[in-house]
C-alpha positions, -999 to +999 in steps of 0.1 A: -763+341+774-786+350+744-772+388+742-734+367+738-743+345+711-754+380+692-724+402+703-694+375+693-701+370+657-711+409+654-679+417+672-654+394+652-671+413+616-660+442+629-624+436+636-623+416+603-636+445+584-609+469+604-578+445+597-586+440+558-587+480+554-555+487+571-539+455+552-553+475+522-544+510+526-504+502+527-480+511+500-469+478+482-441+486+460-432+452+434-390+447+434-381+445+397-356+412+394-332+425+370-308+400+356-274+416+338-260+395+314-223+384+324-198+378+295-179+347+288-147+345+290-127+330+258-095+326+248-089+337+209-064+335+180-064+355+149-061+335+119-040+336+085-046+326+053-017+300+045-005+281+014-005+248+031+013+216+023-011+185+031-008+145+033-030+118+029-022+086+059-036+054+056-020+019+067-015-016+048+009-045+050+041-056+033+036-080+003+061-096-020+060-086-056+077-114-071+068-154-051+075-180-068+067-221-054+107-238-071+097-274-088+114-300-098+118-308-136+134-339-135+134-369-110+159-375-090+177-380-051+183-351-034+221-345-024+227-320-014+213-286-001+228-251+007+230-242+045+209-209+034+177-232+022+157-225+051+131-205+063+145-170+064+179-182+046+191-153+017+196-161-019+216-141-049+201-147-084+218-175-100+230-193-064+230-230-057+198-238-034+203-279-037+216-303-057+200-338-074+217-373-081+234-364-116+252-395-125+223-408-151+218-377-159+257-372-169+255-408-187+230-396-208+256-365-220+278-393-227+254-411-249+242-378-265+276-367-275+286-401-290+256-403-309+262-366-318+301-380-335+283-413-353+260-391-369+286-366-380+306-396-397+278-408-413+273-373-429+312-365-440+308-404-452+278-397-474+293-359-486+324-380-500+305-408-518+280-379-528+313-358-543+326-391-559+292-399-577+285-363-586+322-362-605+320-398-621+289-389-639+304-353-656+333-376-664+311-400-679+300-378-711+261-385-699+260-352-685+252-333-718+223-319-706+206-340-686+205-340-648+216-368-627+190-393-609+191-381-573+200-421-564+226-424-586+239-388-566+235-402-535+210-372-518+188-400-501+217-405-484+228-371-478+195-358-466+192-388-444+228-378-428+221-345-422+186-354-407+200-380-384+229-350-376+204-325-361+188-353-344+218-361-328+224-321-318+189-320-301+197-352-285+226-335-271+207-307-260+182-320-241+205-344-221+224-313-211+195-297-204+183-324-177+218-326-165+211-285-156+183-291-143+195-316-115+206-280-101+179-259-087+196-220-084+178-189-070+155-174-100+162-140-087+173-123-054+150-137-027+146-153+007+130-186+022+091-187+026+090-224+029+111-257+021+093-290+013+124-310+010+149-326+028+184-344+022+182-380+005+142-375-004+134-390-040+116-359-061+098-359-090+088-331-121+064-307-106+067-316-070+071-280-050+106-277-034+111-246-020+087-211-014+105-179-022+099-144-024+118-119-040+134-091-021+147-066-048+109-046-045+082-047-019+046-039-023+020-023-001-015-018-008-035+015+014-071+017+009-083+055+002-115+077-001-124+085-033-121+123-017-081+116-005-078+099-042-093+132-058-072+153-041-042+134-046-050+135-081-048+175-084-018+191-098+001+164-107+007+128-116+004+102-088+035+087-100+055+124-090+044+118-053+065+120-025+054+086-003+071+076+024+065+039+051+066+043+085+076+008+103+083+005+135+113-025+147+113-034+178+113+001+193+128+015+168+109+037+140+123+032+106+110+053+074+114+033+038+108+059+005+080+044-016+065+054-052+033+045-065+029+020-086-004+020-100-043+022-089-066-009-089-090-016-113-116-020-089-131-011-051-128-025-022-162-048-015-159-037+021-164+000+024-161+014-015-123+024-010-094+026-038-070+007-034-035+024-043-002-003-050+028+012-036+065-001-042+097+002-020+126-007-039+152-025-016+135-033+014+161-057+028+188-028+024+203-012+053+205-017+093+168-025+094+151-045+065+116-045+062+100-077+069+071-092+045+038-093+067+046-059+087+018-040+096+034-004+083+016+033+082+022+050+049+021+088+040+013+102+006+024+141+002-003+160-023-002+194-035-002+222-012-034+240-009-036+278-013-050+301+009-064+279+036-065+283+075-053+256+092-074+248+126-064+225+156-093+202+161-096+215+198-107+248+189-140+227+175-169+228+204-190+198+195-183+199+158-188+239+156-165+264+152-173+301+168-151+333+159-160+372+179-171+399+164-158+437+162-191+444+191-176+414+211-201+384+208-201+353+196-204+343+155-207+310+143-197+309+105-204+288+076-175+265+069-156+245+035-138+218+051-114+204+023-093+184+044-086+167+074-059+148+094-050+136+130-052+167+150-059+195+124-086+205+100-084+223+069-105+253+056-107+269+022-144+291+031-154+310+059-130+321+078-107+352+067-076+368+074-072+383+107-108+368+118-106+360+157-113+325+164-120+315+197-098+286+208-113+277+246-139+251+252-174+265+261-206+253+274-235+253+251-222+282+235-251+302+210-243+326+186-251+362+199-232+355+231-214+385+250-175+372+257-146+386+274-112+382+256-085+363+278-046+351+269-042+340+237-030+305+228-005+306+200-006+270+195-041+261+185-038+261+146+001+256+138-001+218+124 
């Protein structure tokens, strides 16, 4: 039992020691894990230089140029009133919109003009006794030298005539004047914002009748950048610009020529943005009139820019733009962006003629990259 205890552990070294040594005296070759880089595949466009015609969009609503709140300037019933005077209703310049009680008005004419012939007696009255005096005293032999006493030729009495005479004119004047003014007309071509009257209702000076606005010229105001404004700005006067409206009717889009009118003195509290004043002439003309208080989309056309390339905004992969090289790998070039709209971008710097540009969307694409060139699309940078 003793001699087992010895021989186990002795026997179990030794058949260690043999399986370590044959473990150790076999070949062990490492495998190498080599990894060979795949290329992408891309689809690419070469790109051209282009003298390219740009436009600046914004939006704004219709305004009225001319508005105008009609008052009464005398007191009076109300009459009558035009079918037209409502909200909506059509006026030419110069057309009836209602009528006031006249009659007082009328009496007053009456008065005016008969006071007008009293005071033109009296004056051919006082020019005959003023003739008679004026030849009694040359008759008289006091005349030798010495001028008349302006009593004795009666021009008291002449001036006062002639005084009381224009008097009598303005008198005249101002009765026909209120008689005029029981007639409110249209001030100029317009339509119904708002009427504050109705038939039979006592009026007074200065009450507000009727709200117009004008419909020979519209207004819209577009807020811009001061970049859009600058580049408007080049190669021309703002005034020369070709501007066009873009409303849409029902479903119906209608396009309206504009012009601008001027630039505001000032910025826009909310965002630092120009405000530009455009003007549609005849608004109202045509199959579909423009309506104040449409919400409309407005166009501005600006010089063309010279040699630019003009890039669809889906060749961009996360804001970065990649061409390929001659050794087929992945550049990403420094880029002067000078302008943008819906869909395309602009770009004077960077890019050059005949450059590849790859127009497929990639995955965490780096610089450097092998690619593989696939069908090209010939739509990715036509605006």
């Amino acid at each position: 039992m003793n001699k087992m205890k010895i021989i186990l552990p002795l026997l179990f070294l030794v058949l260690g020691g043999i399986a370590v040594k044959t473990l150790g005296s076999r070949e062990r070759t490492p495998k190498k894990n080599e990894r060979k880089q795949s290329a992408v595949p891309v689809e690419t466009l070469k790109v051209s230089l282009v003298k390219a015609p740009f436009s600046v969009q914004s939006e704004g609503t219709v305004l009225a140029v001319d508005a105008t709140a009609i008052s009464a300037q005398v007191s009076g019933r109300v009459t009558a009133l035009s079918p037209a005077l409502k909200t909506g209703g059509r006026f030419k310049k110069g057309e009836v919109m209602l009528r006031l009680d006249e009659r007082d008005y009328q009496a007053r004419v009456t008065q005016a003009e008969a006071g007008l012939e009293r005071a033109n007696m009296e004056l051919a009255l006082t020019e005959q006794r003023r003739s008679v005096a004026q030849t009694e005293y040359l008759s008289s032999g006091l005349a030798k030298g010495n001028t008349a006493h302006p009593l004795a030729q009666h021009e008291p009495q002449w001036r006062a005539a002639k005084a009381a005479m224009a008097s009598a004119k303005a008198g005249l004047s101002l009765a026909r004047l209120a008689l005029e003014r029981t007639v409110l007309r249209a001030p100029y071509d317009c339509l119904v914002r708002k009427r504050n009257v109705g038939l039979g209702e006592v009026v007074g000076p200065g009450r507000q009748l009727v709200m117009v606005a004008g419909t020979a010229i519209f207004e819209v105001l577009v807020a811009l950048a001061p970049k859009q404004l600058a580049l408007l700005r080049k190669g021309g006067g703002l005034e020369q610009r070709k501007v066009t409206v873009h409303s849409r009717v029902g479903s119906q889009d209608v396009l309206y020529t504009a012009r601008i009118d001027r630039i505001e003195g000032e910025l826009e509290p909310l965002g630092r943005l120009a405000r530009i004043a455009l003007r549609i002439d005849a608004p109202m003309s045509g199959e579909a009139p423009l309506l104040l208080g449409s919400f409309v989309q407005v166009r501005i056309a600006g010089t063309p820019f010279e040699s630019v390339v003009v890039v669809a905004e889906k060749a961009f992969n996360n804001g970065r733009l990649f061409t390929v090289d001659s050794e087929d790998r992945l550049q990403q070039p420094e880029l002067k962006i000078v302008h943008r709209r819906p869909g395309f971008v602009f770009i004077g710097a960077g890019l050059n003629d005949g450059d590849e540009l790859v127009v497929s969307r990639l995955r965490n694409p780096i610089a450097g990259t092998k690619v593989k060139r696939l069908n090209v699309d010939a739509k990715a940078s036509k605006p």
